[in-house]
Each structure stands twice: as structure tokens, then as C-alpha cells.
N, C-alpha and C positions, 0 to 999 in steps of 0.2 A: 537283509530285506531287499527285497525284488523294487528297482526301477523302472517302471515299464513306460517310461522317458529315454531312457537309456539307448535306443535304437528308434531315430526321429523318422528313418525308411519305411519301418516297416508299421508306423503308426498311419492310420486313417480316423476320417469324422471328426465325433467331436472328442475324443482321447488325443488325436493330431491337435485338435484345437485348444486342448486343456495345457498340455505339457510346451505350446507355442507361446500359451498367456501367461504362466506362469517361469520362461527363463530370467536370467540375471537384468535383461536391459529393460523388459518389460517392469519389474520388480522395481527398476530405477522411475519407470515412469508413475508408478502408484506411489514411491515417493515423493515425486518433485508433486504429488496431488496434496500431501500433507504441507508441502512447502509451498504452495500457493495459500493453501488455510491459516498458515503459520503466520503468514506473513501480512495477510488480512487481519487476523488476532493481533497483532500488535502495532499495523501500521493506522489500525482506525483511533484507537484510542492515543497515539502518540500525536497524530494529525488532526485529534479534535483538540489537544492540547496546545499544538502548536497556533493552530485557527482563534482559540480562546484569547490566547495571549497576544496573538495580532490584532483580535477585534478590542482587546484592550487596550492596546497602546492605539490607535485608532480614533478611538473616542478618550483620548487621554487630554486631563487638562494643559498638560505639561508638552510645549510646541515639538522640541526635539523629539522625545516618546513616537506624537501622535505622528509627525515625520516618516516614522523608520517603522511604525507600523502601515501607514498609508503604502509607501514603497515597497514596502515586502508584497504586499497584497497588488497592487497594481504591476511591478513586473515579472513574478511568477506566475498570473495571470495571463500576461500579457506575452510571453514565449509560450510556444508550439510544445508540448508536455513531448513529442520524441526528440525535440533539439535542446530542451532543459534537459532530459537525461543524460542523452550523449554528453554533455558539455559537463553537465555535473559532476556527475563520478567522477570522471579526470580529473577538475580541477579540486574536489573533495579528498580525493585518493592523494594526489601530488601534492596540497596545502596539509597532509597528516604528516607526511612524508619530511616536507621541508621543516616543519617545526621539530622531529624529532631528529634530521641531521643538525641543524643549529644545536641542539644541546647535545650530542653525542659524538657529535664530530667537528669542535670548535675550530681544529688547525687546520682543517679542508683549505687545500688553497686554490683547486678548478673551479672554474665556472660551473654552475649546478643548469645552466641552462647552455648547451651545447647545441646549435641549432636548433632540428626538431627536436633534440633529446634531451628530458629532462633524469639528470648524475646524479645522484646523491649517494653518499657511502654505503656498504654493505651493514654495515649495524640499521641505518636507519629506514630500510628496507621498509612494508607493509603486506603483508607479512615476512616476515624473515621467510628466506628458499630453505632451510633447512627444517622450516617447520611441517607437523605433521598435516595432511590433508586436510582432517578438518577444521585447522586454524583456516585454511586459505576458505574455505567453502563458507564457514562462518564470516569471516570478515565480508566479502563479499554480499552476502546476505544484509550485513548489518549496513552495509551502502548502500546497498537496494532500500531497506526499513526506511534511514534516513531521507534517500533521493525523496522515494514515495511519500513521506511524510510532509516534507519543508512543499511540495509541491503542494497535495491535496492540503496540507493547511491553511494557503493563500485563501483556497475555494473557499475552506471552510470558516475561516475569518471572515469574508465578504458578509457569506451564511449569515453568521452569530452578529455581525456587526448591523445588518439589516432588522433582525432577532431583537437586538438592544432597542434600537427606537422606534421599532415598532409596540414597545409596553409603553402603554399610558403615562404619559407623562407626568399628570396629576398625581397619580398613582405614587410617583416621587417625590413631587411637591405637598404630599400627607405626609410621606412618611418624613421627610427635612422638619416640617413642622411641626409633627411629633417630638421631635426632639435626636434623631438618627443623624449620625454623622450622616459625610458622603461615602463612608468604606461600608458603614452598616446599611443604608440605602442601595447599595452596590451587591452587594451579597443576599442581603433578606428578602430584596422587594423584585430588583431588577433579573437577578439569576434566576429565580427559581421557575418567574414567569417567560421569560426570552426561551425556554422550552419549546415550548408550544407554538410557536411562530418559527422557529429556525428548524423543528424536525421535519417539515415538509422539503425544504433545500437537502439536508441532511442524509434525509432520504436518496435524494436523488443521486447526492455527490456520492454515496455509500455503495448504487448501481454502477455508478462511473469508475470508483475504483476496482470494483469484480470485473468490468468487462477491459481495465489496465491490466491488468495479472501477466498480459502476456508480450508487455514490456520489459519482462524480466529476462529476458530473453537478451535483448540487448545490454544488460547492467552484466552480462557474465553467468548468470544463475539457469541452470538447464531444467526449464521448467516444463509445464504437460504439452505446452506446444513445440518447442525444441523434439523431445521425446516420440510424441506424433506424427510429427515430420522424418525424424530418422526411424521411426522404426514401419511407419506405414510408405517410404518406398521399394520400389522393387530391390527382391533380395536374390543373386545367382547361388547357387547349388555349391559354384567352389567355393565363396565366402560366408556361409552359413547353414547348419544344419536342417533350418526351417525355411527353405526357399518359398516363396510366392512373388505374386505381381503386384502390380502398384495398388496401395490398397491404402493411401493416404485418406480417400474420399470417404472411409469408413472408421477410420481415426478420430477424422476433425468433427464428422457426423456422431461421434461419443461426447468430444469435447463441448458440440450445439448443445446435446442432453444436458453434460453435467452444468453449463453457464447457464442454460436456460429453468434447469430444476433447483440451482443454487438463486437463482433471484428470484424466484418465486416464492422460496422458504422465507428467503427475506421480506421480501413484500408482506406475507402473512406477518410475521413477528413487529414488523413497523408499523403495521395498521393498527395491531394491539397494541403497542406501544404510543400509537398518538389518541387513539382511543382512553386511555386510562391518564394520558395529560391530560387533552383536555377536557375530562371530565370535571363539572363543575366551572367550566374558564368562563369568562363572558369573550366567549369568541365562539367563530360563526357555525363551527364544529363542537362546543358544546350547548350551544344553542339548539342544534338539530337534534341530540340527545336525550337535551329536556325534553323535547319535543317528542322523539318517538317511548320516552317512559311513560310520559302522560296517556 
């Protein structure tokens, strides 16, 4: 079968332009499109998890708990989200590290901390050098999940914790005297309603993480901006088959489209989404509701 890619000289228009968008690096950068998705897929719902469990210990009756939830939330807030990354990883990557030389290399007798250089044995490596590619690409990836999560979960605690005492207080104080533990007053009354009050923040932090994506870049992971960058500067004639000029401005001007089409998808699905909360709530959005069904 005929390649007619195969001789990038004697290609003009848009055949020139078809077989330029479709090479190997290119190909990598429609990738790292799926690993920016990927990692929105998993990092929201782990960092609504994390936030959940902070806004619970937070309002915990229990000092210590409320303590170490209060602190999570106030200084991951409270650092610059590119100087918590930087800082993170490293010391997340190098605490993996340390725990599994302590048990894999007990008779180590060097100091693990050598100046700036932090030693640990060859077994206890992360990932081991001899492993295949996509261990390292993977692991990497799951640092990034973690960094972005422990972070946006702080947000998203704050969120949920504002969420919690914003439900009617009464509301608890029925259901106590009902007869509802505090764990059943906690679950029945308080969750189901704390919804409709934290999806507006939620919302917000949810735009804030789409337009971080391209902090991935510094956690190691060669994302659509990485990508962008190398592939939309000027390219000479001896080091590539597809020479042109600097044409970053046309790149990053794709990348406008695809953040600004991706938050707008979202914006639609969260409208419906707080639409069908509070439907029914006594709150000031399903108020307006009642109002325009009448």
C-alpha cells in the first residue's frame, strides 16, 4: 500500500498538512489530551473525597480529629499551589522511597541524606531503573493524581465544611429528637442536604482544576502544553522532515479552544446538576423554580 506521507518534499496544502498532524510526536500530543482527561476523571472524585474527610474532621467533636482536619485545610490553602507542587512530589517521591529502603535494606550503613543528595539502595528505588517505561510514566502520573488531590481537597473541604453549617440547624435538632443518633443525623439529614449549598463552590473549584492541568508539566508528565510548546517551535529542514516557523501562537490558540469548549461543557452539565438539587429545596434557587413553574 502506497504512503503518500512517505516523501514530506514533495507534499503541498493541506495533504502537507494532513501527514505533519498525524506524525509520531504529534500522535504523542493527542495523547497527553487523553491524560489531561484522565487525570480529571480521577483526580475530582478522589479530591472530593479527600475534602469530605477534612470537612469531617473539621466539625469533628473529637479536639485532636478537628485539629488535623482544621490544619490540613488551612496550610494547603495557605501555600502557593506551584510551590506545594514543586515541594510535594519530592518530598512524597523521597518519603516512598525512605520507607521502602528501611525494610529492604536494613544493614545500609551510609547516610541516606548526603548533602544535597538524597542515597537510598538500589532495590528501594521508585521505580526500580530496570523497570519497563510504563511503570515509570505510570508512577509519575499517580504523584501527579495524589499531589492534585491532597491539594484541591483542602479547597474542597473548606467548600463542604461551609456546605455543613449552612443546613438548618433545626433541621438536626428534629431529627435528635426524633429519636436519630448523631451518625444517623449526620448521614440522613445533614449529607444529603449540604449538596445544594457546596455545588456552587464546587462548581467553581472544578473550573480551577481544568485550568491547573497545565501544572503537569512541572510534576514530570508531558502534557498538551509541554507538547505545544515543543512541537509549535521553529523546526530547521536538517532536523526534521516537516520544517516550518514558529507557529507556537497557533498551538496555544487550539489549546484557548479546547479549555475554553471544555468549560463550557461543564458549566452546562453543572447548571443541570444544581437544577435537579435543588429542586424542591427551600433554598433561594428552588424558590425561583417554584416560581417560574407556577
Amino acid at each position: 500500500m502506497f504512503n503518500y506521507c512517505s516523501d514530506p518534499a514533495a507534499l503541498e496544502g493541506l495533504t502537507w498538512l494532513s501527514c505533519y498532524l498525524t506524525t509520531g510526536k504529534h500522535m504523542s500530543m493527542y495523547y497527553a489530551v487523553g491524560t489531561v482527561l484522565l487525570l480529571l476523571a480521577i483526580t475530582a472524585p478522589v479530591a472530593l473525597a479527600f475534602g469530605f474527610g477534612g470537612a469531617s474532621a473539621a466539625r469533628s467533636h473529637f479536639a485532636p480529629l478537628r485539629w488535623i482536619g482544621n490544619t490540613y485545610i488551612a496550610i494547603v490553602r495557605g501555600i502557593p499551589d506551584i510551590a506545594f507542587f514543586l515541594f510535594f512530589v519530592i518530598a512524597l517521591d523521597q518519603a516512598f522511597e525512605f520507607i521502602r529502603h528501611k525494610i529492604k535494606c536494613p544493614d545500609w550503613n551510609e547516610p541516606i541524606r548526603q548533602g544535597n543528595d538524597f542515597v537510598v539502595c538500589t532495590a528501594a528505588k521508585l521505580p526500580l531503573s530496570n523497570a519497563p517505561q510504563w511503570v515509570h510514566e505510570t508512577y509519575g502520573f499517580a504523584l501527579a493524581v495524589l499531589t492534585f488531590a491532597i491539594v484541591f481537597g483542602a479547597f474542597a473541604a473548606n467548600v463542604l465544611f461551609g456546605a455543613m453549617r449552612a443546613v438548618p440547624h433545626g433541621q438536626l435538632e428534629t431529627a435528635e429528637a426524633y429519636g436519630m443518633s448523631r451518625r444517623q443525623t449526620f448521614w440522613r439529614i445533614l449529607v444529603p442536604q449540604m449538596w445544594v449549598y457546596a455545588l456552587p463552590g464546587l462548581s467553581n473549584l472544578w473550573m480551577v482544576l481544568i485550568k491547573a492541568t497545565p501544572l503537569l508539566f512541572l510534576l514530570g508528565v508531558e502534557d498538551i502544553v509541554y507538547w505545544a510548546r515543543e512541537l509549535g517551535g521553529s523546526k530547521r529542514p536538517q532536523f526534521t522532515d516537516y520544517p516550518h516557523a514558529d507557529w507556537r501562537m497557533w498551538y496555544f490558540l487550539a489549546l484557548l479552544v479546547f479549555y475554553l469548549a471544555f468549560t463550557k461543557v461543564s458549566e452546562v452539565v453543572l447548571d443541570r446538576i444544581m437544577a435537579r438539587l435543588t429542586r424542591g429545596q427551600a433554598t433561594a434557587a428552588g424558590e425561583a423554580q417554584r416560581k417560574a413553574a407556577t
